[in-house]
C-alpha positions in Angstrom: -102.9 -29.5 9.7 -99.7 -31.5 8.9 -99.6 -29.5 5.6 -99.7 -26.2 7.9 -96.8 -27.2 9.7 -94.6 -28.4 7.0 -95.5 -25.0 5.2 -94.1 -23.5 8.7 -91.3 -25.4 9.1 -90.2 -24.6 5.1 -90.4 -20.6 5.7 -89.0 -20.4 9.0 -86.0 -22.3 7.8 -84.3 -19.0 5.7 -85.1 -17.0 8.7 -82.9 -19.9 11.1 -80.0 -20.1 8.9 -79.9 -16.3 9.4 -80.6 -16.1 13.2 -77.8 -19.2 13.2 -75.4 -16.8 11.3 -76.1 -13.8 13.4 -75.7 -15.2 16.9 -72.2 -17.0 15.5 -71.3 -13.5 14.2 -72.8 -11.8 17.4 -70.0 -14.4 19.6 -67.3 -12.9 17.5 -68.1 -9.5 18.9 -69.9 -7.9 15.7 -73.8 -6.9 15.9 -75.9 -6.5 12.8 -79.6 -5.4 13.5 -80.1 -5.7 9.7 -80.0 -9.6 8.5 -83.2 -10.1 8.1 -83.3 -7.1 5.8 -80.8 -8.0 3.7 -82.1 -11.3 3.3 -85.3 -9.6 1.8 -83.6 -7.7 -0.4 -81.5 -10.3 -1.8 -84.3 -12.4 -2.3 -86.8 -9.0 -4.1 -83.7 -8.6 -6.1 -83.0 -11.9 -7.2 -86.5 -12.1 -8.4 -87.2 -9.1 -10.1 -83.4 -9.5 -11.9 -84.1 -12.8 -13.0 -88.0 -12.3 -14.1 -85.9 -9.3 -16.4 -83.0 -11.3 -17.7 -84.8 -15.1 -17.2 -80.9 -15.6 -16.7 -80.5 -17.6 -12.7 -76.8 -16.7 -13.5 -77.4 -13.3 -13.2 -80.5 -13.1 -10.8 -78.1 -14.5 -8.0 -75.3 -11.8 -8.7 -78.2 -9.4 -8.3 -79.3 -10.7 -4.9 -75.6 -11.2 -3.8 -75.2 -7.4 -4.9 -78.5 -6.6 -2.6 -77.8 -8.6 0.5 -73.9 -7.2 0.5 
C-alpha cells in the first residue's frame, strides 16, 4: 500500500506543476484548455526523439519543440 501511494504521489506531481502554472497564468488573465496536452506531447516527443538519436541533448529540443 505505501508503495501505491508513493507511485501516486510521483505521477501526479508533472500533472501539479502544470495545474500550478495554469492557475498562475489563468490570474494573469490568459486561459489555456490545452496544458495537459502539451505536456503529453512534449514528453511522446522527447521519447521517441531520443530512442532515434540516443542524444538527451537533442530529445529535450524535440519535446520543447512539441510542448511550444
Amino acid at each position: 500500500m505505501t508503495a501505491f501511494l508513493a507511485a501516486t504521489v510521483v505521477a501526479g506531481t508533472p500533472l501539479l506543476f502544470a495545474t500550478l502554472g495554469e492557475l498562475i497564468t489563468e490570474k494573469a488573465g490568459n486561459l489555456n484548455l490545452g496544458v495537459e496536452g502539451m505536456m503529453l506531447m512534449g514528453a511522446v516527443m522527447g521519447f521517441a526523439v531520443g530512442l532515434w538519436t540516443g542524444n538527451p541533448y537533442l530529445a529535450l529540443l524535440g519535446a520543447i519543440g512539441a510542448g511550444a
